[in-house]
Backbone bond lengths (Angstrom), bond angles and torsions (degrees), N, CA, C in turn:
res aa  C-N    CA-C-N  psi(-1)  N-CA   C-N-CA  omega(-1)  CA-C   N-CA-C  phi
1 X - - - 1.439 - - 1.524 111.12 -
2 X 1.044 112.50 -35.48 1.690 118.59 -170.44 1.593 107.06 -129.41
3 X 1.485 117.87 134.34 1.246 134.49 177.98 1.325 109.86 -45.75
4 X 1.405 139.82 128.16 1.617 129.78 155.39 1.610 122.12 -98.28
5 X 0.955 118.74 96.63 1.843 121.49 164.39 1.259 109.84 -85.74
6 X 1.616 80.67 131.08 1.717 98.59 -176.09 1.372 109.81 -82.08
7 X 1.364 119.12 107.58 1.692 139.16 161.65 1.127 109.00 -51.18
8 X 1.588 144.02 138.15 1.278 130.45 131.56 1.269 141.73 -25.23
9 X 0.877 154.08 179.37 1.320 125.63 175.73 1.709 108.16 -126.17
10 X 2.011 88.70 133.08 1.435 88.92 -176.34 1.979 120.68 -94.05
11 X 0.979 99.67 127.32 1.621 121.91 -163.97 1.968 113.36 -80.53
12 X 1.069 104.57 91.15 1.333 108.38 169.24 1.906 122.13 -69.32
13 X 0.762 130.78 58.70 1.602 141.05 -170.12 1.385 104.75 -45.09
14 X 1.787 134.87 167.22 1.360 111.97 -168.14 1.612 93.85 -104.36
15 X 1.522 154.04 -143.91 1.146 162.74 82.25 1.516 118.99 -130.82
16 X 1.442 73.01 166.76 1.878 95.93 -174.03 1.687 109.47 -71.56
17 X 1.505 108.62 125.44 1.262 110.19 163.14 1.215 140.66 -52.46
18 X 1.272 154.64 143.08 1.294 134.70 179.32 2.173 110.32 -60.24
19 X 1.144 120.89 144.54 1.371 83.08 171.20 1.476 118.43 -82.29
20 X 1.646 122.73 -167.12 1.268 128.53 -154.67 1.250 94.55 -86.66
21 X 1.327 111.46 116.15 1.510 113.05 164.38 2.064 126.59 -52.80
22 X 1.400 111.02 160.09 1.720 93.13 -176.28 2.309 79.56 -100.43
23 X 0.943 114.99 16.29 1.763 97.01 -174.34 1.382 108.66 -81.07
24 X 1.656 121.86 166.02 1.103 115.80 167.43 1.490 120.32 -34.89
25 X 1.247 106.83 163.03 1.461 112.00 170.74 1.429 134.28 -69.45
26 X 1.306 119.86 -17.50 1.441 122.83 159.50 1.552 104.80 -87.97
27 X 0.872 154.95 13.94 1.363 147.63 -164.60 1.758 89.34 -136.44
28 X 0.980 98.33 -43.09 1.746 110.55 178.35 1.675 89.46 -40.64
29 X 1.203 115.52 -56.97 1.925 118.63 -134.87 1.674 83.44 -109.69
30 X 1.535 126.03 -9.36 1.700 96.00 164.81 1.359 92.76 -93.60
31 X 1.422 133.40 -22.03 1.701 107.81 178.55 1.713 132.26 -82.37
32 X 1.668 83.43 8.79 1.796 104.80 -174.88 1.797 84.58 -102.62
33 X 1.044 140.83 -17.83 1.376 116.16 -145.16 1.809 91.27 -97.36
34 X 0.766 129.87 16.71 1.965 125.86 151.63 1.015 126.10 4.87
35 X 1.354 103.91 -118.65 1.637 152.05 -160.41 1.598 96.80 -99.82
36 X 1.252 121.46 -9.03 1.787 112.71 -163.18 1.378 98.90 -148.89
37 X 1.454 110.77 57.31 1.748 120.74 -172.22 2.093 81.26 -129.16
38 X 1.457 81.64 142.16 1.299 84.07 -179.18 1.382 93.05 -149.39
39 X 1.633 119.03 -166.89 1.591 136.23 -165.73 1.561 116.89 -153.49
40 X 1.143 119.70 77.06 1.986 113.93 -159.37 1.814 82.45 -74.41
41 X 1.516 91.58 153.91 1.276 100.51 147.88 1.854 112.83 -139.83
42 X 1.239 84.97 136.01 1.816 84.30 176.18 1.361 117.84 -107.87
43 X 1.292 109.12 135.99 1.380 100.24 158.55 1.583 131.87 -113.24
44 X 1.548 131.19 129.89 1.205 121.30 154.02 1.619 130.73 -42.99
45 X 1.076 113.94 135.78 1.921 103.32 -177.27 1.502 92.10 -113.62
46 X 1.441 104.69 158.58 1.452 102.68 165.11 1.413 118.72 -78.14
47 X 1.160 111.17 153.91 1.953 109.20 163.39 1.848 132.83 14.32
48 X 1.650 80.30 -70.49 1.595 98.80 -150.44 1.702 84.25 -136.47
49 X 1.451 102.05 55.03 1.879 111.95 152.46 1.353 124.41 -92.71
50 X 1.470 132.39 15.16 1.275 160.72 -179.35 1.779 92.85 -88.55
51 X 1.082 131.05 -59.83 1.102 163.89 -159.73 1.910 128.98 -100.44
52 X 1.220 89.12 -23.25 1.565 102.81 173.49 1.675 115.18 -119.30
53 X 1.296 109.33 -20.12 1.568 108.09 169.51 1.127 125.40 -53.32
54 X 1.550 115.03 -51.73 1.595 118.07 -153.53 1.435 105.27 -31.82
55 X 1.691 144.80 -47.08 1.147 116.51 -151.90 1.399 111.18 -89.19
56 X 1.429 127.23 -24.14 1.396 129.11 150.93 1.219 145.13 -57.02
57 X 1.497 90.63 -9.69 1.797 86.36 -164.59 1.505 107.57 -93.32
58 X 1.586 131.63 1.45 1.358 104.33 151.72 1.685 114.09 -73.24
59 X 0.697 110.54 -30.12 1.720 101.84 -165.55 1.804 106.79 -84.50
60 X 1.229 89.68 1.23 1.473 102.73 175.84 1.659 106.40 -86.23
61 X 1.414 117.94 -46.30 1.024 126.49 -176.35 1.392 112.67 -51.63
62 X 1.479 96.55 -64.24 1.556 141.73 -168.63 1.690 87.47 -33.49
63 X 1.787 115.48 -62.60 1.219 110.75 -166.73 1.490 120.07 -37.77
64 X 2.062 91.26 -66.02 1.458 105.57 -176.99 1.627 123.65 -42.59
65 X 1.504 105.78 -28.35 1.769 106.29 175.70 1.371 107.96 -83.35
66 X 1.103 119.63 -39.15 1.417 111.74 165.61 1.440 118.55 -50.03
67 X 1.025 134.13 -47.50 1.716 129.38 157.68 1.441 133.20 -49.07
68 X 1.716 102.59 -43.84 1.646 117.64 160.57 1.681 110.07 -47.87
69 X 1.303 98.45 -44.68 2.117 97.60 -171.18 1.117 116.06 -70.84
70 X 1.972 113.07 -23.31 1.078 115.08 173.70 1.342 109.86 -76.06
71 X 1.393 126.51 -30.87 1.677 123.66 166.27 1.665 97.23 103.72
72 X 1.433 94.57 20.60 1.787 96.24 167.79 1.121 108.92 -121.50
73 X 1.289 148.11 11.45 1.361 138.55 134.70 1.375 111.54 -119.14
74 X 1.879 96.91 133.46 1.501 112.64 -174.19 1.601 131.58 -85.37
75 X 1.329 88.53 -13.46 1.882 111.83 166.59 1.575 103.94 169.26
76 X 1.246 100.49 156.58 0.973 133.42 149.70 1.606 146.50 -144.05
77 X 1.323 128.39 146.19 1.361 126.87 -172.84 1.485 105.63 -153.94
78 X 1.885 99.16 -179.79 1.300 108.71 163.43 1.544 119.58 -94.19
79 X 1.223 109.33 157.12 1.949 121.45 170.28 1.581 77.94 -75.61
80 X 1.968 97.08 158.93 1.233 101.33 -177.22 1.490 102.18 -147.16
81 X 1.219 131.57 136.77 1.535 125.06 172.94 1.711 106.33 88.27
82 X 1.239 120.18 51.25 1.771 135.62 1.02 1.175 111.92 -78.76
83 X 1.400 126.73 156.45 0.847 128.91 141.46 1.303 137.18 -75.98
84 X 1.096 113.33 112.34 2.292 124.64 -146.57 1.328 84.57 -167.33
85 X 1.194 132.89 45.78 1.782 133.05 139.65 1.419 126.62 153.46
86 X 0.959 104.89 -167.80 1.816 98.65 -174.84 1.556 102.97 -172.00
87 X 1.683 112.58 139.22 1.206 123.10 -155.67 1.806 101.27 -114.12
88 X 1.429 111.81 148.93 1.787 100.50 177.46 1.743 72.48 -146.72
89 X 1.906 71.18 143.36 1.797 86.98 163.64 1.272 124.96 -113.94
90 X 1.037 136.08 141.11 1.375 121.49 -158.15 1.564 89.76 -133.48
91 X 2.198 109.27 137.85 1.050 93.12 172.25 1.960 127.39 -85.52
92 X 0.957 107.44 179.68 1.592 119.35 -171.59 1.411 112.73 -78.15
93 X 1.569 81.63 -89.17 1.526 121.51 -153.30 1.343 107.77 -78.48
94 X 1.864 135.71 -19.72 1.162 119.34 -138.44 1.929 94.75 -128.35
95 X 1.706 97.72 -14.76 1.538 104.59 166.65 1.607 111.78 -127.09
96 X 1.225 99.19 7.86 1.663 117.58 -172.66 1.703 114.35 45.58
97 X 1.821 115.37 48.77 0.959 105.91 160.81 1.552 136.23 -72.20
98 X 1.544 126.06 138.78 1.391 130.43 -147.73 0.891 96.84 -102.70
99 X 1.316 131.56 171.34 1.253 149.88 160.94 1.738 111.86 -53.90
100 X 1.250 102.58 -58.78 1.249 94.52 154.45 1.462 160.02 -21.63
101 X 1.606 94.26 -42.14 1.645 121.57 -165.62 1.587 83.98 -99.17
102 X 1.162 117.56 -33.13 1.710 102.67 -177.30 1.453 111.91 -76.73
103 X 1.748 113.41 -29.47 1.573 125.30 -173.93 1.646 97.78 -58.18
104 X 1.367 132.72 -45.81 1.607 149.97 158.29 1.178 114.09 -46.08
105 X 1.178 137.35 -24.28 1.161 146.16 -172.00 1.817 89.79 -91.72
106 X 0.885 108.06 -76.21 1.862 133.92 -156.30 1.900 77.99 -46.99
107 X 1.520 108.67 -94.15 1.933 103.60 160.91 2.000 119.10 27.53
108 X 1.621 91.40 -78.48 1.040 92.80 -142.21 1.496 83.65 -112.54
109 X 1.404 133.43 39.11 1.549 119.00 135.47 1.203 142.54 -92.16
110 X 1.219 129.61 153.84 1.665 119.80 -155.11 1.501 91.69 -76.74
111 X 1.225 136.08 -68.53 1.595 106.31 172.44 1.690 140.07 2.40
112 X 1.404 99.32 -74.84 0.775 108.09 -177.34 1.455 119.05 -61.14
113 X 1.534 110.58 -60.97 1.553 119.92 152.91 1.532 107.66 -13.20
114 X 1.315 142.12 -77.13 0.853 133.28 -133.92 1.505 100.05 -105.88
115 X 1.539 132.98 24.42 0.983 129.96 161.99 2.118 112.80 95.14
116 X 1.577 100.88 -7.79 1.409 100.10 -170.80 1.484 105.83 -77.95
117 X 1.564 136.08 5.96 1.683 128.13 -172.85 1.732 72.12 -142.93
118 X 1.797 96.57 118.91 1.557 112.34 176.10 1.517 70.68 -97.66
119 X 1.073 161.66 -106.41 1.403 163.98 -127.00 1.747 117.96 -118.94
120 X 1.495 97.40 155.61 1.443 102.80 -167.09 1.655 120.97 -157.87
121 X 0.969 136.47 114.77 1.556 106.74 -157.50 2.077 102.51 -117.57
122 X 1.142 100.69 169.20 1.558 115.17 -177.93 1.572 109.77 -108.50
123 X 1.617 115.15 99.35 1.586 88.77 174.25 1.702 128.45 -140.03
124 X 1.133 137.61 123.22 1.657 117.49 -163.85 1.197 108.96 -34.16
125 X 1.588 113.07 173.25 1.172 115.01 168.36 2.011 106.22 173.04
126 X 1.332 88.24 118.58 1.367 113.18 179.41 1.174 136.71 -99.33
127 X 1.179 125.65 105.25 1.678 138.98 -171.86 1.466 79.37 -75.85
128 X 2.391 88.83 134.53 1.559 135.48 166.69 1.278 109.54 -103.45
129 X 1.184 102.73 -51.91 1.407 104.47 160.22 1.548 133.28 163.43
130 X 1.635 125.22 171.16 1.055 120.25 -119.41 1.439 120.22 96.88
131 X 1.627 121.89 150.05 1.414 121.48 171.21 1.401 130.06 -52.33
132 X 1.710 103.72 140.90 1.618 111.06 172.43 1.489 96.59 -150.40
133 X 1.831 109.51 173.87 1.037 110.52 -156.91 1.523 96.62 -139.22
């Protein structure tokens, strides 16, 4: 029913947490924010993006692996059951991607281009725990 393009594959690697600091708690979480600083981005999809993608969504893909090879985004996918968005994580701290570099990113995907993400947001985000890369 639906086209499959083969993605590269995006690689979640494990690392070591910092351990728990004894400092206050804001000082705690800027001396935790390292190695496990990250950048979600979400997107809203419209309705009937099941149905309106097909002609973007290789170069849509294409983008997101192009960011994976660069080793600044750590995955990405769609929400599913509905499908009404899709989340990419981008790392932070360890290639110092900005908010910025993701705002360029968001820009120049055919999605978006073509009107299928009415909204999308930029937000930190720090692994407690569990793997990061």
């Amino acid at each position: 029913m639906f086209n499959r393009v083969a993605v590269s594959s995006l690689r979640l690697a494990s690392c070591r947490l910092p351990a728990r600091p004894t400092a206050a708690p804001a000082r705690a979480m800027a001396a935790a924010a390292g190695s496990n600083s990250y950048h979600v981005l979400q997107y809203a999809y419209v309705p009937d993006i099941l149905e309106k993608r097909g002609p973007h969504r290789e170069q849509h893909l294409a983008g997101a692996s192009k960011m994976a090879d660069a080793n600044k985004l750590v995955m990405a996918g769609a929400l599913t059951d509905p499908v009404d968005g899709a989340i990419f994580i981008f790392r932070q701290a360890t290639l110092n991607v900005s908010k910025d570099d993701i705002e360029q990113f968001v820009q120049a995907d055919p999605y978006v281009k073509a009107g299928l993400v009415p909204s999308y947001t930029i937000r930190p985000y720090m692994v407690v725990a569990g793997d990061c890369s």
